[in-house]
Phi, psi and omega in degrees: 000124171271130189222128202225123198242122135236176186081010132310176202116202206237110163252168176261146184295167216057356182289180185228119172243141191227118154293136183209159193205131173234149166274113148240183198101198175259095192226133196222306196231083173316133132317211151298143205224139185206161181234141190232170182203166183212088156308167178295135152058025131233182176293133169315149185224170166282142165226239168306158144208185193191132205267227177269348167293308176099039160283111167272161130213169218223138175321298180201197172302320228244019183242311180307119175116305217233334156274155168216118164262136169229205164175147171287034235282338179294303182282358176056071190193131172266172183218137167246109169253132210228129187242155168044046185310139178236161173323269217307019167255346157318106185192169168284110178265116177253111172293134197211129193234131163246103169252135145064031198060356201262150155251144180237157185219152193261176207280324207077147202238114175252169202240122156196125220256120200298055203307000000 
């Protein structure tokens, strides 16, 4: 199983970026499916999931309004859509899936947002 993140890149803060992560291999049946980020000199944190249902949820208020997660499950494919973007949104984005009890984690794409 493979997980491949893209569409990062350096926006200005208020910009808007959409993320994507697709599952290949012999993977059929997503679990939960989420995105994590890592700023410089800190910890990886949770930013979304979403499940196979396409129930989100979300770290917290300062993510919630301006992230959206969504997914493809005929394409095994995740989605972030990111609005009003801030420096303190700069990080790395890593995508991450639970199949088959296994957890898998993508390369990370990065995001870093401009003052």
């Amino acid at each position: 199983v493979q997980l491949q993140a893209s569409g990062g890149g350096l926006v200005q803060a208020g910009g808007s970026l959409r993320l994507s992560c697709a599952a290949s291999g012999d993977i059929f049946y997503i679990d939960d499916m989420g995105w994590y980020r890592q700023a410089p000199g800190k910890q990886r944190e949770f930013v979304a999931r979403i499940t196979r249902s396409g129930i989100a949820s979300y770290a917290d208020s300062s993510v919630k309004g301006r992230l959206t997660i969504s997914r493809d499950n005929a394409k095994k494919m995740v989605y972030l859509q990111m609005t009003s973007l801030k420096p303190e949104d700069t990080a790395v984005y890593y995508c991450k899936i639970n199949h088959s009890g296994r957890t898998y984690w993508g390369k990370g794409t990065q995001v870093t947002v401009s003052s």
